[in-house]
N, C-alpha and C positions, 0 to 999 in steps of 0.2 A: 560403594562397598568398602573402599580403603578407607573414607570415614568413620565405620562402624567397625572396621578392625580396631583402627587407630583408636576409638572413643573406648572399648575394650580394651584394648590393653591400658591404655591410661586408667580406665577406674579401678582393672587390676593392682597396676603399681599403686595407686594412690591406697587405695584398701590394705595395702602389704604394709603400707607405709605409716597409715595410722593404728594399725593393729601392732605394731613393733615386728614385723617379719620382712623388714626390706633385702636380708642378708638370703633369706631363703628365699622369696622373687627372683630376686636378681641369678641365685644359682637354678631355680628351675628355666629363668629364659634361655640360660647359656647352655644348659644339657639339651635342654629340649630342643634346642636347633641339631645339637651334634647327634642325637638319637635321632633327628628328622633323615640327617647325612647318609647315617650308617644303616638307617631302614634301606632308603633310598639307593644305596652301593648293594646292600641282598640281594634287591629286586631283581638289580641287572641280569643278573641269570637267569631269573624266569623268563623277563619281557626279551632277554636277545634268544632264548630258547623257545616260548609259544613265537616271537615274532617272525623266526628262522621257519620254523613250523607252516604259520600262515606262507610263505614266502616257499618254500616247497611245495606245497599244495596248491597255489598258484600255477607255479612254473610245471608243474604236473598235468594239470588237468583239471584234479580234484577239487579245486575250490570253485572252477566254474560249472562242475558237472554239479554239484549238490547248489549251488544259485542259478541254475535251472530247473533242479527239480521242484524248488518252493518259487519259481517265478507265477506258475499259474495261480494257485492262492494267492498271492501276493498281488495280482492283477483286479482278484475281484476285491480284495481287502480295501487297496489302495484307491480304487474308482480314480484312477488318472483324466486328468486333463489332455487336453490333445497337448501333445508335445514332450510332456510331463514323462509317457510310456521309456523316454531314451534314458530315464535314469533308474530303471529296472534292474539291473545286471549289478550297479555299486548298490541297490538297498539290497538285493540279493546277498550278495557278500560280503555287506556291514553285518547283517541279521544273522546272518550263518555264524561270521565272527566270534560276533555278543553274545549266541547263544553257546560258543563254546571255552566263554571267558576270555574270552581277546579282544574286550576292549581297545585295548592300546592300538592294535595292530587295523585294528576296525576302524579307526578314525578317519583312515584317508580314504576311506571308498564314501564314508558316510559325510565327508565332506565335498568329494567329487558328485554324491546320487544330490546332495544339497543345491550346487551350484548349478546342474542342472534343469533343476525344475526352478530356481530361480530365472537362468536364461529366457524361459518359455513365461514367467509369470512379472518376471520384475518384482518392483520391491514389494509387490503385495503376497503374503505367506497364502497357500493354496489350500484346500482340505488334505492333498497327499503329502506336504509340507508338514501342518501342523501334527496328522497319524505318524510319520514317520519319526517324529521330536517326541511324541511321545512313548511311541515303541521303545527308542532310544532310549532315553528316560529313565521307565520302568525294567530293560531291561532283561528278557526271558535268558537264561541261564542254564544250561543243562548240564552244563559243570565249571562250577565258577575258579578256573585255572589261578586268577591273579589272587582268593581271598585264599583258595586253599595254598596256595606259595607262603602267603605273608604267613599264614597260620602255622605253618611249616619253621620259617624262619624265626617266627615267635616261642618255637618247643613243644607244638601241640601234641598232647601223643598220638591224636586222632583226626588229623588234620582236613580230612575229608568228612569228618562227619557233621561237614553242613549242607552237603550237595543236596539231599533229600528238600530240606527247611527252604533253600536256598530257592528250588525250580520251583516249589510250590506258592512262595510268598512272591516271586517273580511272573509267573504266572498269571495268577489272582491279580495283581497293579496291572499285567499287561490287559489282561478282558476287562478292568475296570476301565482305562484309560482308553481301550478301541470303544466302549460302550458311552463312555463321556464325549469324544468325538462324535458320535454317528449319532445322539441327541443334542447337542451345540446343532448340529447338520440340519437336521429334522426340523428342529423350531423354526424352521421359514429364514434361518441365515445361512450365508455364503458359506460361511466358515467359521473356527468357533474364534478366531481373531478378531477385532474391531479394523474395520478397514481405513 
């Protein structure tokens, strides 16, 4: 992958450079890191405010009572391996997360429900492995906190009004992607992984 950064950006410069625009290259690289900076310094309010958020809700109650109430779906969804069932509780409340735009904040349950169905499976990815990377993935959203921030930050006047667009295009990738799972599954393989 850093190869293919690297091979970009090089045919960029070279391109800048026989077109006579090396002077503007050069100043788009340099703004464009500091405009990366200064996105990235906005953000922090949102992410230490939803992440404060998740972290509350935790310490509450609330984020294990709502990763119980979607644990039973989630059980028939996932068709667990023996073993596999102990990482219920972290896909619970990555999924919870995700779908209320907290990525960020989601990551570490969703790397915790990870490592332990790898426990139980070792290096081979399971079928509640593979569902679960792609739930992830695709994403369901029922209000995507981190695009409406940036949107925010960016001067939108309307900054929420992608949440509509957002749950249903989220959605639609997630039933495609449990529907591509569960046919990989069907055609007589383990999983839709090569093992």
């Amino acid at each position: 992958m850093n190869g293919i950064f690297c091979g970009m950006l090089l045919a960029g410069l070279v391109y800048a450079a026989a077109t006579g625009q090396a002077e503007a290259a050069q100043y788009a690289l340099f703004s464009g890191g500091l405009e990366a900076v200064k996105l990235a310094f906005s953000l922090c309010g949102a992410y230490v405010f939803f992440g404060g958020l998740l972290g509350v809700l935790r310490a509450s109650g609330t984020a294990d009572a709502l990763a119980r109430r979607i644990e039973v779906p989630l059980e028939r969804l996932f068709r667990f391996e023996k073993g596999e069932e102990r990482a219920l509780a972290d896909i619970s409340l990555n999924l919870s997360a995700n779908m209320l735009g907290m990525g960020g904040a989601a990551t570490a349950a969703g790397l915790s429900a990870m490592q332990t169905m790898r426990e139980v499976n070792g290096e081979r990815a399971s079928d509640a492995m593979i569902l679960f990377l792609v739930i992830n993935t695709s994403s369901v959203q029922l209000f995507p906190a981190t695009m409406v921030a940036l949107r925010a930050q960016a001067g939108a006047a309307h900054a929420a009004d992608i949440v509509l667009p957002t749950l249903l295009s989220t959605a639609w990738a997630t039933i495609g992607g449990i529907f591509a799972c569960r046919l990989c599954a069907k055609r007589g393989k383990k999983s839709c992984c090569p093992r």
